[in-house]
N, C-alpha and C positions, 0 to 999 in steps of 0.2 A: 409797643411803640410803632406809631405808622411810618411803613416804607415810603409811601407817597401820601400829601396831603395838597388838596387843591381848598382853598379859603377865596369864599366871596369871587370865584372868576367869574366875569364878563366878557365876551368876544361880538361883536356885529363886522358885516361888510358894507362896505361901499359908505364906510360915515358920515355923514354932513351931506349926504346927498340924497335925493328924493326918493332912490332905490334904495335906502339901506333897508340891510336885514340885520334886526337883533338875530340872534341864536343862542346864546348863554345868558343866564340871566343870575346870575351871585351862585353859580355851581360852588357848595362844600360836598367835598368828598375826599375819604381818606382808606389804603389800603393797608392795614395793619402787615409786618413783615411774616413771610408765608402763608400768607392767608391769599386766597384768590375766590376774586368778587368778580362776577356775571353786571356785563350792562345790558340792560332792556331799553328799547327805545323803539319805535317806529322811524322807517328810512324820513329820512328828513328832519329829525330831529334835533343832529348835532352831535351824534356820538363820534363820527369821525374828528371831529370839531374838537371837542372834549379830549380825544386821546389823542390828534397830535399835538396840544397843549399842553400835555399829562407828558409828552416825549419829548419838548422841543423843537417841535417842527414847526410850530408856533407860537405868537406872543398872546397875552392876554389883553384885554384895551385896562382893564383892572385884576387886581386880586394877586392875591400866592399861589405859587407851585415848588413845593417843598419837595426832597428826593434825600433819603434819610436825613429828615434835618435841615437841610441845608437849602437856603431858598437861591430860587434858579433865574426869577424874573428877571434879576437886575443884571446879572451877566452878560460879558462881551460874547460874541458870537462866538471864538475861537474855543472858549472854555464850554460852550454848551455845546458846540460840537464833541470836544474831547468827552465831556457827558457821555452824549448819547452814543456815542461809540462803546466805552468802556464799561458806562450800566447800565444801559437801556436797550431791551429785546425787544423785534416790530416781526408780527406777523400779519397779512394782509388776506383777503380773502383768496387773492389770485397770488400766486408762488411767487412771480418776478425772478425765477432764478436765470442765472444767464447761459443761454443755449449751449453757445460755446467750449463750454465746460462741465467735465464731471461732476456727479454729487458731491463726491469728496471735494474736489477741489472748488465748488461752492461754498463751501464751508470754511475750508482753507481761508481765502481771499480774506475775510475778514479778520482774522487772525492775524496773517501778514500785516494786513493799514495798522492792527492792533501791536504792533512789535513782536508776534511771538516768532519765531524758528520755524523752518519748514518743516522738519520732524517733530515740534512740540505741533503746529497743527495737524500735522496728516493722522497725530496719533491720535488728538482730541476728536479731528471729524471721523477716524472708523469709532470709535465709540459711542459719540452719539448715534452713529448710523446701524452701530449693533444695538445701543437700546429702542430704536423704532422698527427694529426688525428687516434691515435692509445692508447687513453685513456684505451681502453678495451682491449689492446692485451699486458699489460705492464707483466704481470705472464704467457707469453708466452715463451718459449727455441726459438731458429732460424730458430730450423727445423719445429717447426709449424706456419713458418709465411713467407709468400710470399717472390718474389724476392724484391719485390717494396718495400715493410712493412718490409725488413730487410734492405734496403741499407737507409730507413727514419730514423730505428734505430741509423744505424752509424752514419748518422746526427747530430740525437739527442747527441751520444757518444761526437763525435768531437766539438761538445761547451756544452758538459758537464761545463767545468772549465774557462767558459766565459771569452774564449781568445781573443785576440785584432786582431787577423789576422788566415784568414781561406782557406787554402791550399788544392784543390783538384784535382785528376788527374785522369779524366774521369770516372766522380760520378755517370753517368749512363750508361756509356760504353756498360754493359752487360746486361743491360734492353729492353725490346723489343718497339718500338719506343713510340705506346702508352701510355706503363708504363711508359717509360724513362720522355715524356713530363708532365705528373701528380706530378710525383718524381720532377722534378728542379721546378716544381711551388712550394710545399713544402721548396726544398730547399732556395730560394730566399724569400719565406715568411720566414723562420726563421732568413738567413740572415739581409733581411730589416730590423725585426724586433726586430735584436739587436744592427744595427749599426755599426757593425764591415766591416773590409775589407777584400776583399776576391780575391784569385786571382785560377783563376776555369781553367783550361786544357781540352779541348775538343775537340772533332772533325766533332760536330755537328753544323754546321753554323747556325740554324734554333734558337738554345739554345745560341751561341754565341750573335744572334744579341738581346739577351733579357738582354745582361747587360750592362754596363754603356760604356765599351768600350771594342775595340779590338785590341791584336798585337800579331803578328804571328814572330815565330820561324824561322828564314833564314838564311841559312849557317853557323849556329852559333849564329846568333844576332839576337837581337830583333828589329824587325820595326813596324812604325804604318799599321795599315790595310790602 
């Protein structure tokens, strides 16, 4: 059964006016539950486009966005927020974590908006932080911790609240190639190891061919590789 399925979306800006841009053109795509699918695209394409659609971050001008089942389009804003909080994971290329605070309690933070306890999160973020290998960097700020050991952070952040589907959009972009390959083996050990589905934007073929499958962004639509 698919975790996520998008049916026939369409998205452009600036409608009805002389600038518009199409950028979606009847996108179907569907990510079967635990299965994690690689998107290919060229910058400009629309993958961002597609996967804040795919999250809620935005509407579609047409078409479905299903999240087990359950279609999302029609939705008040309050209940798609409550969504995305509760099952949907965002990793970005750049961490965004906040200075101010430690790893842990990066992680923490979303947990709390999410109802849990300060001790049910302190205990969930040292565990994530021991499965990316950063047990002893959790009373660490951002600025004292590498490029690689903050984007494992976000990692950790983004299934803080043990979503069902995990959305990223070139999660090692700005990593330098070495680092980058260490960082997605982390990251797919965490993935495997929850189960969840994920649907990952990149532009590293190398990274792409290491997941379950591939479909690339073309003129709009999604095809198989």
């Amino acid at each position: 059964m698919s975790e996520l399925s998008l049916s026939a979306v369409t998205k452009s800006y600036n409608k009805g006016k002389p600038n518009e841009v199409s950028v979606l053109h009847g996108v179907d795509l569907s990510v079967d539950r635990g299965e994690v699918v690689a998107l290919v695209a060229p910058s400009g394409a629309g993958k961002s486009t597609l996967l804040h659609i795919s999250g809620l971050l935005d509407t579609p001008d047409s078409g479905q966005v299903l999240l087990g089942g359950e279609e999302l389009t029609a939705l008040s804003d309050r209940r798609r927020t409550a969504i995305r909080r509760q099952q949907i994971g965002f990793i970005y290329q750049f961490h965004h974590l906040l200075p101010e605070f430690t790893a842990e309690e990066n992680i923490v933070l979303p947990q709390l908006a999410n109802g849990a306890s300060r001790s049910e999160a302190s205990k969930r973020a040292l565990e994530l932080l021991g499965t990316v290998g950063l047990e002893e960097r959790g009373d660490h700020r951002p600025a004292a911790l590498s490029g690689g050991e903050q984007q494992r952070v976000a990692f950790c952040r983004a299934l803080a609240n043990q979503p069902r589907l995990l959305l990223a959009d070139e999660p090692t972009g700005n990593l330098d190639p070495g680092t980058s390959d260490r960082v997605f083996g982390a990251l797919m050990e965490l993935v495997r190891g929850t189960g969840l589905s994920a649907l990952i934007a990149t532009h590293n073929l190398d990274l792409a061919a290491r997941m379950d499958r591939v479909v690339k962004l073309d003129a709009g639509r999604v095809v198989p590789d």
